[in-house]
N, C-alpha and C positions, 0 to 999 in steps of 0.2 A: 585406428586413428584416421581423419580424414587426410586426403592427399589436400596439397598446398591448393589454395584458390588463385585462378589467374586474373584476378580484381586484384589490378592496383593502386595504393593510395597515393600514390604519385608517381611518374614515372622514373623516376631516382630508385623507388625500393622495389627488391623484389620482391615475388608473392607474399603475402602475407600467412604464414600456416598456424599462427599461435595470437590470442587475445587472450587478454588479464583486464577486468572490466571490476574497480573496485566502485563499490556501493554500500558501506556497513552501518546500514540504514534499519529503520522497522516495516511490518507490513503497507503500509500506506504507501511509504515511498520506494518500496520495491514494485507495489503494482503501479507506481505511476512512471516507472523503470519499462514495464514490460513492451509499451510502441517501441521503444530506441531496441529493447534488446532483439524486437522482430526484424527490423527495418538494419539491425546489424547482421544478422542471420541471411537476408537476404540479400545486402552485397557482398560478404564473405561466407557464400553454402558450402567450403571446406575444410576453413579454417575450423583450429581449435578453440572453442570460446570456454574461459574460466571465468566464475564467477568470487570473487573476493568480497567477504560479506561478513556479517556477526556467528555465531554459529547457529542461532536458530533458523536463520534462512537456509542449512543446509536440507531438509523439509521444502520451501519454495524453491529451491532450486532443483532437484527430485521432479518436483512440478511437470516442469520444461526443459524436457527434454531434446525437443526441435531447437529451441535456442540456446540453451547452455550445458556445456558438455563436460563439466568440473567442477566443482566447491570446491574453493577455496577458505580456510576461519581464517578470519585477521582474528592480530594474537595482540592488538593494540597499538597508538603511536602515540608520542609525545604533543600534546594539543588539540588531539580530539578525545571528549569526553562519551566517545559510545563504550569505551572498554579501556578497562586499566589495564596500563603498559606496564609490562615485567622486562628489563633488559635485554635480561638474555635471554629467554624466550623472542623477541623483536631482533635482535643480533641473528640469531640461526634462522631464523623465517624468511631476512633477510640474503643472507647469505644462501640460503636454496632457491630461493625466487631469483636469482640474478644467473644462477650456473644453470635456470632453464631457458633463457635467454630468448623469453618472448617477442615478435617482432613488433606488440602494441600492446602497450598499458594506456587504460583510457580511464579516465577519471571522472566520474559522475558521483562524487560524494562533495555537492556543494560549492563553495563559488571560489575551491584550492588554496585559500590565506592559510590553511597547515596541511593539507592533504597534495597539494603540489608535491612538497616535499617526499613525501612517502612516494607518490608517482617516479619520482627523481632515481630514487633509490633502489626500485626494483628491476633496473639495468636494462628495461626491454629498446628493443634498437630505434622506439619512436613513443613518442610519451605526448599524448594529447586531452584537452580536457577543457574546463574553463579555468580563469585567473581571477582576479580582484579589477573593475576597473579601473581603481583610484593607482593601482600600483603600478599602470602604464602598460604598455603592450609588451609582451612572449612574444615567441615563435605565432606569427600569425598564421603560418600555415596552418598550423597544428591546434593552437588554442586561441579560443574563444571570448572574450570580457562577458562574464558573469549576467545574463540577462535579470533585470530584477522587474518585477510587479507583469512577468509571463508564468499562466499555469505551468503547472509540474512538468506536466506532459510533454507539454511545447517547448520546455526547456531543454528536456533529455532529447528530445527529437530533434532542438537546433545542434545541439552538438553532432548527430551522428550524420546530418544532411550536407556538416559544415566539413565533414570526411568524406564527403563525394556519396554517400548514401541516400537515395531518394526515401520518403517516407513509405511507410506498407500499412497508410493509417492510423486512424488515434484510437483504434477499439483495445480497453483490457480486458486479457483474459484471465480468467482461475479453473485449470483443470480438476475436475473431481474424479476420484477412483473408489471402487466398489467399495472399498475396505471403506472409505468415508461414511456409509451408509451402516456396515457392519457396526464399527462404534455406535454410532446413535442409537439403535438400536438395542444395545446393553440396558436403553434407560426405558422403562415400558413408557411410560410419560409422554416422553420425546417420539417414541415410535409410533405411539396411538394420532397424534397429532397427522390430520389431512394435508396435505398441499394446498397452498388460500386459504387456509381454513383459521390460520392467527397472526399476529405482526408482532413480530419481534422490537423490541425497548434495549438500547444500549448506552448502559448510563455511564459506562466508564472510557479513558482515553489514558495515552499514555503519560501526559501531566494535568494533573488537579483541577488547576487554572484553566483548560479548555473545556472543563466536565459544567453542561447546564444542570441544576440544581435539584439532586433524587428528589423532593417533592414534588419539583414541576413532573419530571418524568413520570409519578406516582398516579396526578391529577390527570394526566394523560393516559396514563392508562385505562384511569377508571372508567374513561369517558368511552375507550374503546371497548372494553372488556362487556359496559351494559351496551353499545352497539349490536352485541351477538358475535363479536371475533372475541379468538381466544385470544390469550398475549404471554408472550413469554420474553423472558428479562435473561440476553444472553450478557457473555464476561468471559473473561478469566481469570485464574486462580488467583491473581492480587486486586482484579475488580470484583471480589464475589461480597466483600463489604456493602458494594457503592447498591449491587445489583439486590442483596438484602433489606437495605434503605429502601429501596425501590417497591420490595414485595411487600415491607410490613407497611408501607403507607399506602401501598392499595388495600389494605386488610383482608390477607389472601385472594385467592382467586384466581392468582396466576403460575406460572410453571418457572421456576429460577433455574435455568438452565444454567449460570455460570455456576454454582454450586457444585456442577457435574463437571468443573473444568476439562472440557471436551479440548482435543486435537483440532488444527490448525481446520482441516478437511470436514470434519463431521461437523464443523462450526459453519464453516461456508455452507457447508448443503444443507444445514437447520434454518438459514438468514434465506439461502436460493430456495427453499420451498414455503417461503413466508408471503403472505398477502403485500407488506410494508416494512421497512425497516426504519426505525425512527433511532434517534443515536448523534454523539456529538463528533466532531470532527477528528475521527481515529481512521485507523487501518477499516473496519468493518464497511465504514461510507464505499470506500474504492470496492469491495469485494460486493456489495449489492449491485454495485454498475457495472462490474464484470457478468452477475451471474443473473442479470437484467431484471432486478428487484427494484420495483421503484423506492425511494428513499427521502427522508425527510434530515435534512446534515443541521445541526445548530452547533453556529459558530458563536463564540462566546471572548476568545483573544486570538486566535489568529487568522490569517488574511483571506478570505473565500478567492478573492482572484485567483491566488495561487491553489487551492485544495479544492476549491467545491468539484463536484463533478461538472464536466462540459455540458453534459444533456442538463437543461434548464426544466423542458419539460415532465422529462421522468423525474428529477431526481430535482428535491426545491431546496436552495440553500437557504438560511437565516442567519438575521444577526453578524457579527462581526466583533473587532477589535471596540470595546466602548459601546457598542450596544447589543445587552440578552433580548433574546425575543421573551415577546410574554406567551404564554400558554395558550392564547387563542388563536394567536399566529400558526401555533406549530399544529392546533388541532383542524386551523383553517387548512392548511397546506396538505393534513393526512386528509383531511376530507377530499378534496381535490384530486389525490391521487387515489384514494380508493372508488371515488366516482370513475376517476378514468380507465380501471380496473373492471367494471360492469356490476358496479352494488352503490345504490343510493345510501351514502351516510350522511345526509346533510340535517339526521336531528344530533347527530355530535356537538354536542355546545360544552366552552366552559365551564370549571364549578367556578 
């Protein structure tokens, strides 16, 4: 265990030697977690940092190990709907979490109108976060009024700058490890496939309502596919439907990797050796801009200020809340980045 750090968050407390950082989020907004969780690492390099999360982030958190030094599962709370709350399961979770008597619970799961509470509850000697700000000021030391219509990024990054932590940059990262490579590999398909050599289609997200429409993605493909790139239609195992739709309206020709519901890792390093990644506004967007893939995001309902990626130029966002791109849009924009990639595709046209 690390010895305590002599960073203090005020001069009232001592060292800080324990963090409990709840986020029980999906991929998306864990990696748009990862600046704050650096820029906490680096004003606290001895503190313990736990990470309090869903259980599949226990995999993301494994990750990173420079910045988090624990998993945590939330076992659920009363008013957030990421996991059904069992009582007493939440009673004894509670009650171990307070007799470790961390010196900071920090709250980064949204704007705290029901996640305060749980903050409240897990006993640590200083509890900071953001609040609601229609509900008036907190402790203003500590907590922050909920900034609205600032990227993700910026958001998690004003809370931990607003703890006397300077930033350490807005770059995401996704570490990969050999074993990511080992899985894909199982698949002869996925292994024969070159580096550049196809662009990956992600037709699925985690609600319906953000998915642009498997024909469009279909027509899109076809248009890549007679380009001369391969293309492959990644997912996973509850989008292997959407990624299906996808294959049988290009009329084969392509490689349905979700079919092969591939691990968290072997998936990032199928998208990190892809020419493009085209896809709607899910977890996969944020892990192409980690693993510096350029990216085409169609937004479809929810807000690109908040999600798009920051790089404009790598990474082209579309559409929004009330307006789908049409297909020529999305084919203009892959064009665009695969010109800037070093391969003329500008006879890509819609059908």
């Amino acid at each position: 265990m690390r010895a305590a750090s002599r960073r203090c968050l005020s001069p009232q407390l001592p060292p800080v030697k324990s963090v409990v950082v709840f986020r029980a989020l999906k991929l998306g907004d864990m990696l748009c977690a990862v600046p704050a969780f650096r820029a906490l690492r680096r004003g606290l390099p001895r503190a313990r940092i736990a990470l309090l999360a869903l259980p599949w982030a226990r995999q993301f958190a494994a990750r990173f190990p420079d910045y988090i030094d624990e998993f945590i599962e939330f076992p659920g709370y009363p008013g957030l709907p990421e996991r059904e709350c069992r009582a007493e399961e939440l009673a004894l979770f509670l009650k171990t979490m307070r007799e470790r008597n961390f010196d900071l619970a920090l709250q980064m799961h949204g704007s705290g109108n029901v996640s305060n509470g749980l903050i409240a509850s897990l006993g640590a000697r200083v509890s900071a976060g953001f609040y609601p700000a229609e509900e008036g000021p907190r402790d203003r030391e500590w907590y922050l009024p909920y900034p609205e219509g600032a990227p993700e990024i910026e958001r998690n990054l004003a809370l931990i700058r607003h703890l006397g932590f300077p930033s350490q940059g807005r770059a995401i990262e996704f570490p990969l490890w050999e074993g990511d490579g080992t899985e894909l590999c199982r698949f002869r398909e996925l292994a024969e496939l070159s580096p550049g050599s196809y662009v990956c289609l992600h037709p699925g997200a985690s609600l319906r309502e953000k998915c642009w429409p498997p024909e469009d993605f279909a027509a899109v493909g076809k248009v890549i596919r007679q380009s001369g790139l391969a293309v492959v239609v990644t997912g996973n195992r509850t989008e292997s439907g959407l990624a299906g739709l996808v294959a049988a309206g290009m009329g084969g020709g392509c490689i349905d990797a979700a079919s092969r519901d591939l691990g968290l890792g072997a998936l990032a390093l199928l998208i990190g050796n892809s020419r493009l990644l085209i896809c709607n506004d899910t977890g996969v967007s944020h892990l192409a801009t980690a693993l510096g893939v350029p990216s085409v995001v169609v937004f479809t309902s929810t807000d690109p200020v908040r999600w798009a990626p920051l790089d404009g130029t790598r990474h082209r966002s579309l559409g929004g809340p009330g307006r789908i791109p049409a297909r020529e849009e999305v084919l203009h924009a892959a064009r665009s980045l695969l010109s800037i990639e070093g391969e003329d595709h500008s006879c890509m046209q819609a059908p």
